[in-house]
C-alpha positions as a LaTeX table, in Angstrom:
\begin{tabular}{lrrr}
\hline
Residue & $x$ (\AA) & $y$ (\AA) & $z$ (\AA) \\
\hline
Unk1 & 0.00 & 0.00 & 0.00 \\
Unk2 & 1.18 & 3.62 & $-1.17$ \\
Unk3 & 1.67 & 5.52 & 2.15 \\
Unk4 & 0.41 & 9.31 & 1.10 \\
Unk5 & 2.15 & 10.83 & 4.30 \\
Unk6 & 3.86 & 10.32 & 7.27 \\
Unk7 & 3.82 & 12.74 & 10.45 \\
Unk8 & 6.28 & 12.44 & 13.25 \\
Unk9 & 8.52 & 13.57 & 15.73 \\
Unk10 & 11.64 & 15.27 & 14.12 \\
Unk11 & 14.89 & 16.50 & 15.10 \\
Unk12 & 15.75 & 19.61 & 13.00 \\
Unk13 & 20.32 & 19.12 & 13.77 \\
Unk14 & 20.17 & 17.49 & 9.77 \\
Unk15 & 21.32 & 20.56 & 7.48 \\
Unk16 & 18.86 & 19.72 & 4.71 \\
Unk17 & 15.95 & 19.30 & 6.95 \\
Unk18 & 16.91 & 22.17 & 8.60 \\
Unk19 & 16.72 & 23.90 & 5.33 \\
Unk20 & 13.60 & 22.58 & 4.50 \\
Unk21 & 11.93 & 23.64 & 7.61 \\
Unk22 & 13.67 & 27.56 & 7.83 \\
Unk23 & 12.13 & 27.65 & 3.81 \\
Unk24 & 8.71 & 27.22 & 4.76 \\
Unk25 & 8.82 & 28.70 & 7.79 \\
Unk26 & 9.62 & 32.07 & 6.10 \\
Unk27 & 7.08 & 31.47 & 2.91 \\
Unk28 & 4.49 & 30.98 & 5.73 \\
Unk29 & 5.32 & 33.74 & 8.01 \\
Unk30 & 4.85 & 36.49 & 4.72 \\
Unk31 & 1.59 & 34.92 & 4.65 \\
Unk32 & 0.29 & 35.33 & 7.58 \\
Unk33 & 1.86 & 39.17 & 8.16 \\
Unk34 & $-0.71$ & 39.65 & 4.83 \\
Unk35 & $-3.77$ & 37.70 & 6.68 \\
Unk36 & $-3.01$ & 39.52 & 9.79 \\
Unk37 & $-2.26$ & 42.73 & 8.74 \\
Unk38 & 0.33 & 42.63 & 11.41 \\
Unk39 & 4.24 & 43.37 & 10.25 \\
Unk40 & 5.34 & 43.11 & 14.09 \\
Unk41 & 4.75 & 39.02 & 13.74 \\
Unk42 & 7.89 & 37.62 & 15.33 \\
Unk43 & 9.98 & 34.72 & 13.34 \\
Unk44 & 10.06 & 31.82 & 15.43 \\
Unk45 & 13.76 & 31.06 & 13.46 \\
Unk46 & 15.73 & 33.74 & 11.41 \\
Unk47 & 18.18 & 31.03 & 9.59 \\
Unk48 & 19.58 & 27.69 & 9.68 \\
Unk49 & 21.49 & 28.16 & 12.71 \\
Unk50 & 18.87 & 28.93 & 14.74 \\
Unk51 & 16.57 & 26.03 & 13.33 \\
Unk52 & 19.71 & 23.52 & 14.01 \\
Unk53 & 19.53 & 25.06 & 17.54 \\
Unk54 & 16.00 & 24.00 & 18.12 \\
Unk55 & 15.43 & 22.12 & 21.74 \\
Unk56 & 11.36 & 22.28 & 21.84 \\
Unk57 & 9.54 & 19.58 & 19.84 \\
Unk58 & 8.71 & 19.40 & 16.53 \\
Unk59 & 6.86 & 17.36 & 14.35 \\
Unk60 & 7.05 & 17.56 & 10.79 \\
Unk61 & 4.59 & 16.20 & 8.10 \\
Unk62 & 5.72 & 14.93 & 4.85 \\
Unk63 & 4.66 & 14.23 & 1.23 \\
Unk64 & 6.66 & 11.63 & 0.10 \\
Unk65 & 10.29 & 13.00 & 0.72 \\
Unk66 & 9.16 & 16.20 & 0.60 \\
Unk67 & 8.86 & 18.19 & 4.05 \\
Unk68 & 4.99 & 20.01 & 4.26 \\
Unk69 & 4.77 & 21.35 & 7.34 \\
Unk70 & 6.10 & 21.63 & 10.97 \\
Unk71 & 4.78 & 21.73 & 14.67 \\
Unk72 & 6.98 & 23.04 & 17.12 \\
Unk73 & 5.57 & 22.48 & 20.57 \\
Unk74 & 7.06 & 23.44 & 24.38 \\
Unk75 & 6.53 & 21.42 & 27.73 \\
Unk76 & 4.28 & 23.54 & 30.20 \\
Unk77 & 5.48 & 23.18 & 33.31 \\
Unk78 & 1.82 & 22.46 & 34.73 \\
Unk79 & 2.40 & 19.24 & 32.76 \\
Unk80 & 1.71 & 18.98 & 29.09 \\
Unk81 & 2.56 & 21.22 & 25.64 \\
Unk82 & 2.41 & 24.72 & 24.72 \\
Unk83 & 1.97 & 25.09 & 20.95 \\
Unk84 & 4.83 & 28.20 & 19.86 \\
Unk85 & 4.11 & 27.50 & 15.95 \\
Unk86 & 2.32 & 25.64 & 13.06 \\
Unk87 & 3.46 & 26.82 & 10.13 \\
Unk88 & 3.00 & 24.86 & 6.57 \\
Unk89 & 4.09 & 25.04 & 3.28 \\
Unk90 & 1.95 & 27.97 & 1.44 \\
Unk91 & 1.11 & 25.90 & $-1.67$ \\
Unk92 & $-0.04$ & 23.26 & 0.30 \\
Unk93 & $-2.53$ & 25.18 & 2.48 \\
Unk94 & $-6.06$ & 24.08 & 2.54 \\
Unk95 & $-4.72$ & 20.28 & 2.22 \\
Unk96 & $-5.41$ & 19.12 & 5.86 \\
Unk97 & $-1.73$ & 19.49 & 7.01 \\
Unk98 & $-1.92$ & 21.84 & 9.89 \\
Unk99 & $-4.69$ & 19.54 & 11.15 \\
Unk100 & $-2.37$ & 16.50 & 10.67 \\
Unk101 & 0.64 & 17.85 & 12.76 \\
Unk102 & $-2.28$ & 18.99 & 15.88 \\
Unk103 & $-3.42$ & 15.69 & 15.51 \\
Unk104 & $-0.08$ & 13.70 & 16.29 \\
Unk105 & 0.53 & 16.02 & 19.14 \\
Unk106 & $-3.15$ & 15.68 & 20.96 \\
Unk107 & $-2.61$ & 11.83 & 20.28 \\
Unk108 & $-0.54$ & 11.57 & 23.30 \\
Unk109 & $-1.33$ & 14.55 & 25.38 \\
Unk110 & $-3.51$ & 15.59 & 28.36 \\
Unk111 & $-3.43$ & 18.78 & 27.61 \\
Unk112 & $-2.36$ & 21.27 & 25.09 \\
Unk113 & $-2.42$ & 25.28 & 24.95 \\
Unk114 & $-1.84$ & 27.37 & 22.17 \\
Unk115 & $-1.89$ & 31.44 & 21.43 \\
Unk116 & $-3.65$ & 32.42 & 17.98 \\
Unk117 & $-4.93$ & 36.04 & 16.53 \\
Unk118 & $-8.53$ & 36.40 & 16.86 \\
Unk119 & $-8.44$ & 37.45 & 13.35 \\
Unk120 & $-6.69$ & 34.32 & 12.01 \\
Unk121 & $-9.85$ & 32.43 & 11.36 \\
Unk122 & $-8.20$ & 29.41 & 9.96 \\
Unk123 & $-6.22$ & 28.94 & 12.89 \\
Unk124 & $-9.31$ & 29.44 & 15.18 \\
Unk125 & $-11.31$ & 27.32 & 12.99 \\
Unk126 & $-8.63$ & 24.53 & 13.39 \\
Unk127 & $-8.31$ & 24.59 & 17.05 \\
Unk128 & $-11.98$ & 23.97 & 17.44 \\
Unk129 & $-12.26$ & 21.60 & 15.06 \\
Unk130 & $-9.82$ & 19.84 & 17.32 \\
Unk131 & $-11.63$ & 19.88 & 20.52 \\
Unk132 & $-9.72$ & 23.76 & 22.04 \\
Unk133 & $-11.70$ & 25.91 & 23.64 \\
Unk134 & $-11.08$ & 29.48 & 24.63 \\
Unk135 & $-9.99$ & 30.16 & 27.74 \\
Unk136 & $-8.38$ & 33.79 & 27.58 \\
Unk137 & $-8.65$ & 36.98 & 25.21 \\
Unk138 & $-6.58$ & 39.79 & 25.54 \\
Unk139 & $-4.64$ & 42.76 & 23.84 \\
Unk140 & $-0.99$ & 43.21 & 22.86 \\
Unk141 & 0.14 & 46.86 & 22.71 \\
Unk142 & $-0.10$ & 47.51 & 19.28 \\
Unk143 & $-3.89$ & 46.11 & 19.46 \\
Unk144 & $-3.95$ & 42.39 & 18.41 \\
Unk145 & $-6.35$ & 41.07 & 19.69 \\
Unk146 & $-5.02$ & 37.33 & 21.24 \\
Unk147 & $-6.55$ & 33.77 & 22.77 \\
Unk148 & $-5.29$ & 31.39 & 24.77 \\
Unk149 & $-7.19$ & 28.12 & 23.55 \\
Unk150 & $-6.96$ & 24.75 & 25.60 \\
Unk151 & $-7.41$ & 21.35 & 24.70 \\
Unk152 & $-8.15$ & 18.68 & 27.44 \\
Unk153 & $-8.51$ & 14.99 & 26.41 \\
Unk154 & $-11.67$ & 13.42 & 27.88 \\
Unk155 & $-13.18$ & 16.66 & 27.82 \\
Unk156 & $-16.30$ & 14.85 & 25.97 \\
Unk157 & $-18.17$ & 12.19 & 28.35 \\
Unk158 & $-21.29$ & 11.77 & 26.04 \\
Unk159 & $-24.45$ & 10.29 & 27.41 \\
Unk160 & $-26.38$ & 8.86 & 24.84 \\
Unk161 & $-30.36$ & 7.06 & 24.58 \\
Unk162 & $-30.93$ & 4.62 & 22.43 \\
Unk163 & $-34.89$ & 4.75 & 21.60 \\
Unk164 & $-37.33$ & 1.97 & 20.66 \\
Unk165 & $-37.70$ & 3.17 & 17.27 \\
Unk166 & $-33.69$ & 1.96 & 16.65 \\
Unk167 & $-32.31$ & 6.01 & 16.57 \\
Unk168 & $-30.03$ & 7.41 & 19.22 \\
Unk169 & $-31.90$ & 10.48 & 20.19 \\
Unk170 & $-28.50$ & 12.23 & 20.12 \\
Unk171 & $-27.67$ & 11.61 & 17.28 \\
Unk172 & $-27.50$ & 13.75 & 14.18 \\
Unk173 & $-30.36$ & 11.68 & 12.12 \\
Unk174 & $-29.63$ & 11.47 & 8.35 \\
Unk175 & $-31.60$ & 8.13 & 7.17 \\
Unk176 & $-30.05$ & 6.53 & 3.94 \\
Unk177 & $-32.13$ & 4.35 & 1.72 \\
Unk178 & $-29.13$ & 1.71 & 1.28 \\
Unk179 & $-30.35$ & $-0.87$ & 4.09 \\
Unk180 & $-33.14$ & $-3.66$ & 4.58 \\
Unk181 & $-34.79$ & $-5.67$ & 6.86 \\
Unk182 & $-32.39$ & $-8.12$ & 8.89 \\
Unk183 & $-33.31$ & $-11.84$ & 7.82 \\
Unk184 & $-33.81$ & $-12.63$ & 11.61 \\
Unk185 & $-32.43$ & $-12.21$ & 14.89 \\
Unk186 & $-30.58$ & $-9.09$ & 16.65 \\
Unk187 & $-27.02$ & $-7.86$ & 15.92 \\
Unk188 & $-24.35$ & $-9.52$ & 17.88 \\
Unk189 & $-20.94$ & $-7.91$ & 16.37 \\
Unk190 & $-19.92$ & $-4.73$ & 16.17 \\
Unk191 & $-18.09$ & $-3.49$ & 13.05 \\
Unk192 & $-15.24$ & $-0.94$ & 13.50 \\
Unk193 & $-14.65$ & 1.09 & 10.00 \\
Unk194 & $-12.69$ & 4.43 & 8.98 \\
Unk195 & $-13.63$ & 6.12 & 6.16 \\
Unk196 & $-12.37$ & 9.90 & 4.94 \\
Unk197 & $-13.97$ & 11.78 & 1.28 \\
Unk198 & $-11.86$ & 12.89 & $-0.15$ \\
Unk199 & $-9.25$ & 10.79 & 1.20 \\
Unk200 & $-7.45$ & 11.74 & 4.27 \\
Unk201 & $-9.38$ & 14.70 & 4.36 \\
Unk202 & $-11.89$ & 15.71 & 7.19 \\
Unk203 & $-15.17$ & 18.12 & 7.57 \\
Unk204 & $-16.58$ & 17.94 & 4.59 \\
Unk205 & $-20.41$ & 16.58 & 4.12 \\
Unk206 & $-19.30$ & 13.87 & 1.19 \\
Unk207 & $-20.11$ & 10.72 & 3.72 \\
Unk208 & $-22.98$ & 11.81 & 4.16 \\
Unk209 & $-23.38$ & 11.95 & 0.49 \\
Unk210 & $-22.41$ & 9.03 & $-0.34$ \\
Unk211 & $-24.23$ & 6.88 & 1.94 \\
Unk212 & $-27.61$ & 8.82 & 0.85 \\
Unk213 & $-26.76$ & 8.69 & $-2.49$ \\
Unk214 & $-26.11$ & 12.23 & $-3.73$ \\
Unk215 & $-22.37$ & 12.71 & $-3.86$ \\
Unk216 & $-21.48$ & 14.97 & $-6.65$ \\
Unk217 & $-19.19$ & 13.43 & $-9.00$ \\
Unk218 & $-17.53$ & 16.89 & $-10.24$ \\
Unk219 & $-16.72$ & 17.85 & $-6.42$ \\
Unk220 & $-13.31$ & 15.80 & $-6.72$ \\
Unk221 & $-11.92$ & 13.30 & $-9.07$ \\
Unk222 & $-11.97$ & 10.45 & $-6.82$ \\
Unk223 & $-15.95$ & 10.79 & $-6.10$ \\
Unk224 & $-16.58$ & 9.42 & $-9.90$ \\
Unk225 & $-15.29$ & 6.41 & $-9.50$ \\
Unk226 & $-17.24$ & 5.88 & $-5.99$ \\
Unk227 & $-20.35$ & 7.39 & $-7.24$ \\
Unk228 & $-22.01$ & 3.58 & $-8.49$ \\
Unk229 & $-21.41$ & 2.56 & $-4.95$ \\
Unk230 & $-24.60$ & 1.90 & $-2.67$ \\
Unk231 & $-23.74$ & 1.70 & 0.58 \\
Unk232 & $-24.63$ & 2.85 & 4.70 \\
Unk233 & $-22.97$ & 2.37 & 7.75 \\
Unk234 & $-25.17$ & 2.43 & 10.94 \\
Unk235 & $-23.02$ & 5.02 & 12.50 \\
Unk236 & $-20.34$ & 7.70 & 11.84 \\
Unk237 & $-18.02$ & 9.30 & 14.63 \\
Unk238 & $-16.55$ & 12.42 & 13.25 \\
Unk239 & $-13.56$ & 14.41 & 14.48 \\
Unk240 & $-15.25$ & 16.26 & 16.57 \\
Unk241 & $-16.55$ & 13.02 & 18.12 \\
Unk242 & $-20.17$ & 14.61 & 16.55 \\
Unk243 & $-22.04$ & 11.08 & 16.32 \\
Unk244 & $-24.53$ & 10.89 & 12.90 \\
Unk245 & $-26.66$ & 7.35 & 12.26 \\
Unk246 & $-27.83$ & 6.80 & 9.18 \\
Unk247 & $-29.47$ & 3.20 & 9.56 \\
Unk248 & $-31.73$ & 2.03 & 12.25 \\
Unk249 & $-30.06$ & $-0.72$ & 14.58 \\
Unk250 & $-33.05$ & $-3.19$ & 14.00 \\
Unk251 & $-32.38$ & $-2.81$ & 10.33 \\
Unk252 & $-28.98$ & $-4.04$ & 8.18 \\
Unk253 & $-26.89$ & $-1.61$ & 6.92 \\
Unk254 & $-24.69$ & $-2.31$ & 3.83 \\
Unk255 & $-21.41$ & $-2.05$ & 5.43 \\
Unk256 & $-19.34$ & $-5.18$ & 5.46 \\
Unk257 & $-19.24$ & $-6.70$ & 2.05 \\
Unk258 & $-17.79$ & $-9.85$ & 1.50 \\
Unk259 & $-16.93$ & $-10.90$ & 5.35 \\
Unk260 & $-17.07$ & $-13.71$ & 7.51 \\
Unk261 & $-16.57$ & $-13.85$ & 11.27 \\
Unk262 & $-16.13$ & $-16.74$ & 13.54 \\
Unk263 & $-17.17$ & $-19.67$ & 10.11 \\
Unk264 & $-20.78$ & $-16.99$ & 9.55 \\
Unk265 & $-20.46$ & $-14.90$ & 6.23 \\
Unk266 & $-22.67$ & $-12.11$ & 5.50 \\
Unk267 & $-21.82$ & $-10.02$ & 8.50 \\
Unk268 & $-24.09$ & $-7.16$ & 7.48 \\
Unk269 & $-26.64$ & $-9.64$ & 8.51 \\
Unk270 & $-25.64$ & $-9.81$ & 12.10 \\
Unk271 & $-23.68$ & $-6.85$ & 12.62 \\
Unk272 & $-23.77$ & $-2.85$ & 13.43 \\
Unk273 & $-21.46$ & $-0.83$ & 11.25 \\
Unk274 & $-19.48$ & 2.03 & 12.93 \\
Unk275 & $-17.42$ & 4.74 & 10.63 \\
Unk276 & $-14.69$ & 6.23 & 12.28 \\
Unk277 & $-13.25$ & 9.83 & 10.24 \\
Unk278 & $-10.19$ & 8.86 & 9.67 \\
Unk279 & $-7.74$ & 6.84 & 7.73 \\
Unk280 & $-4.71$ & 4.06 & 8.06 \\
Unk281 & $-1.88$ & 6.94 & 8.54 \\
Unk282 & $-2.79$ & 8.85 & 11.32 \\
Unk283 & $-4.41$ & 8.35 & 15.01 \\
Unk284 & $-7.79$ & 8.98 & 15.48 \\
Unk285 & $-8.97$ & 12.12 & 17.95 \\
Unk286 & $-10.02$ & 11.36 & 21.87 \\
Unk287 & $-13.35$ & 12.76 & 21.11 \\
Unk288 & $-13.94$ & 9.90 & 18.65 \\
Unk289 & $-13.17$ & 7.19 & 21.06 \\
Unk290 & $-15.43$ & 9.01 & 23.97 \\
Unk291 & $-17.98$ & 9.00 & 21.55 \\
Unk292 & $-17.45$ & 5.74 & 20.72 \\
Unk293 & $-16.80$ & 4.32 & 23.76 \\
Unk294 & $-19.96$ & 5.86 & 25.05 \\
Unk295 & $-22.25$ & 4.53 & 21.79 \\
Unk296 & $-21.15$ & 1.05 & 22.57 \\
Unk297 & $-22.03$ & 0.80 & 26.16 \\
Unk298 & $-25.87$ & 2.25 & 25.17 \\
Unk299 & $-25.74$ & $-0.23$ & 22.42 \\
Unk300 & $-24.96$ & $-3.33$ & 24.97 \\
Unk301 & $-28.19$ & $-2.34$ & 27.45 \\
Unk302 & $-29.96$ & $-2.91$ & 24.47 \\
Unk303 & $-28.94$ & $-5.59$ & 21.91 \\
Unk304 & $-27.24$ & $-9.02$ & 22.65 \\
Unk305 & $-23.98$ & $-8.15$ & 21.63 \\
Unk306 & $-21.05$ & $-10.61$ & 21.50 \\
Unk307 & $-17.90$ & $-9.15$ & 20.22 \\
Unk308 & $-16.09$ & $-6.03$ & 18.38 \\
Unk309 & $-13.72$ & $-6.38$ & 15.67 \\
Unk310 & $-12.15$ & $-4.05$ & 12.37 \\
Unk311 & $-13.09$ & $-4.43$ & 9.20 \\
Unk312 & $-10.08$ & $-5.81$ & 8.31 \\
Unk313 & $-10.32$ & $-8.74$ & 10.65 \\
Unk314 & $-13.78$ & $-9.87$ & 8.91 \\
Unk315 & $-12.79$ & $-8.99$ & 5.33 \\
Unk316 & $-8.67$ & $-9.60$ & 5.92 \\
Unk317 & $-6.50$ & $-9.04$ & 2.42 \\
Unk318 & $-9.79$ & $-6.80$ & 0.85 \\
Unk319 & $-9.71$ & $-4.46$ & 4.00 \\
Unk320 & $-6.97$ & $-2.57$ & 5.96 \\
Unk321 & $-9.41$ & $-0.26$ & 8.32 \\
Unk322 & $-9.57$ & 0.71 & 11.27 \\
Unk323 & $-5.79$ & 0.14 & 10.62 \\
Unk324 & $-2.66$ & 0.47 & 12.72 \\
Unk325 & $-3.64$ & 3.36 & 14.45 \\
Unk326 & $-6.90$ & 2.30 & 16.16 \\
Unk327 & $-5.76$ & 2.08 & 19.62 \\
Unk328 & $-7.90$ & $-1.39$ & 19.97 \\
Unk329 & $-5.94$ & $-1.43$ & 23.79 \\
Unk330 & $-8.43$ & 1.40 & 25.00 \\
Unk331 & $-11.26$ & $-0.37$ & 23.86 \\
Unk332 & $-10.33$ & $-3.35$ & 25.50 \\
Unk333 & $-9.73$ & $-1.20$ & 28.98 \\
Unk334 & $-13.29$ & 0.45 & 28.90 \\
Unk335 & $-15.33$ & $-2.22$ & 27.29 \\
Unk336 & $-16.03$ & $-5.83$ & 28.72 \\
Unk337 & $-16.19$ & $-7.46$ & 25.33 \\
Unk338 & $-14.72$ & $-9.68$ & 23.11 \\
Unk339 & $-12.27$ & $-8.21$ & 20.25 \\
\hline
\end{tabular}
């Protein structure tokens, strides 16, 4: 499998890298003195020497061989990381990388601060999107106006009601017409899934879409050759660990394909389908697994089920998802059931 990026913990002392990260760095910085209207906006690093010189952490995304973006992040002393800069690659902005470096920071932190303009709505937007919340405005001198936005994992303790009628009340309710009636019996598995349009990116309404059967085809190249596709999950966690059901849980969703689990094929015919936003390359957000984490134990006061598992564990050499990155050892800490 082609690996379309990687994002990890770098160490900047490599002269090329060094380079790479100073280039973009500077490219980024004249952007954002134009978005800002702000000329004061301090350089984090003013050339290579000072980039080599880097102690804080940084994580850097990249494209192939090719450097995208970088994270450099501070330990608090109250325990956790200060955020001092995101900056990526101008010609790559609006391509999910800034969100990709917060997200492999917040995958193994507590907590997380970060100062942003009030103006910069992308970087506000971001933070959110993330699970930050403001905790502090004020003014600099000069009049910028400034936040102080703080992330806390487990933030998110959803309670959730599933109703007779087969529809969490909480959930966001968007009923797709790719399902039927289950042949007999209740669902005993659940079905872990990821699933990102366009791939590895995040937000946009084209799940949705597809499972209801009106994703536009001219949108992106990759949604024509989906387009033909009819098919549902019960469930979808986004980012934001927003939960949205598409299927009833009496009724089967078309999920699974080709599977088998434990000798029985068909799985849609005994399962529940869960979507996770996400994809094979990168962790999945806290809010997600709350969400999730709190969906399964309203599903088990309900229906008689026996086990979890991945996609790829019911449909192995056709499927890869969840993937590496589910953290299946969390699951297996909160919830008393097979996987």
């Amino acid at each position: 499998m082609d690996i379309p990026f990687v994002v990890k913990d770098i160490a900047l002392q490599e002269p090329a890298l060094a380079q790479a990260a100073l280039r973009i760095q500077l490219l980024a910085h004249q952007v954002e003195v134009q978005w800002l209207n702000y000329p004061a906006l301090p350089l984090m690093w003013r050339d290579v020497g000072q980039v080599m010189a880097c102690r804080e952490r940084v994580i850097g995304a990249f494209e192939g061989e090719e450097l995208r973006g970088v994270l450099v992040a501070s330990q608090r002393q109250q325990g956790g990381w200060h955020i001092e800069r995101t900056v990526v690659d101008p010609a790559h902005f609006t391509a999910g990388w800034g969100y990709r470096l917060l997200n492999h920071l917040l995958a193994d932190a507590d907590e997380v601060s970060v100062d942003t303009a009030e103006v910069n709505a992308a970087a506000v937007a971001l933070y959110h999107k993330a699970g930050f919340v403001l905790e502090q405005r004020w003014s600099v001198p000069d009049g910028l106006v400034l936040w102080r936005m703080l992330y806390r994992a487990g933030r998110l303790q959803p309670v959730l009601h599933l109703e007779a009628s087969g529809w969490v009340r909480e959930a966001r309710q968007i009923p797709s017409p790719n399902c039927d009636a289950r042949e007999q019996g209740q669902p005993e598995l659940l079905v872990i899934h990821n699933i990102s349009l366009p791939p590895y990116r995040y937000g946009s309404h084209a799940v949705e879409q597809l499972f209801t059967n009106t994703l536009n085809p001219d949108e992106d190249p990759f949604f024509a050759s989906i387009k033909q596709l009819r098919v549902s999950s019960h469930f979808f966690i986004r980012r934001s660990g927003q939960l949205v059901q598409f299927v009833p849980v009496q009724a089967r969703a078309w999920h699974a394909g080709v599977s088998s689990w434990q000798g029985r094929e068909r799985c849609n015919d005994f399962s529940i389908g869960v979507e996770m936003e996400g994809c094979d390359f990168e962790p999945f957000a806290d809010a997600q697994y709350q969400m999730l984490l709190a969906l399964v134990r309203e599903l088990q006061q309900h229906l008689p089920l026996q086990a979890i598992t991945g996609h790829e564990h019911i449909a192995p050499g056709r499927k890869t998802d969840p993937g590496p990155y589910f953290d299946w050892a969390r699951l297996r800490r909160e919830i008393d059931l097979p996987m």
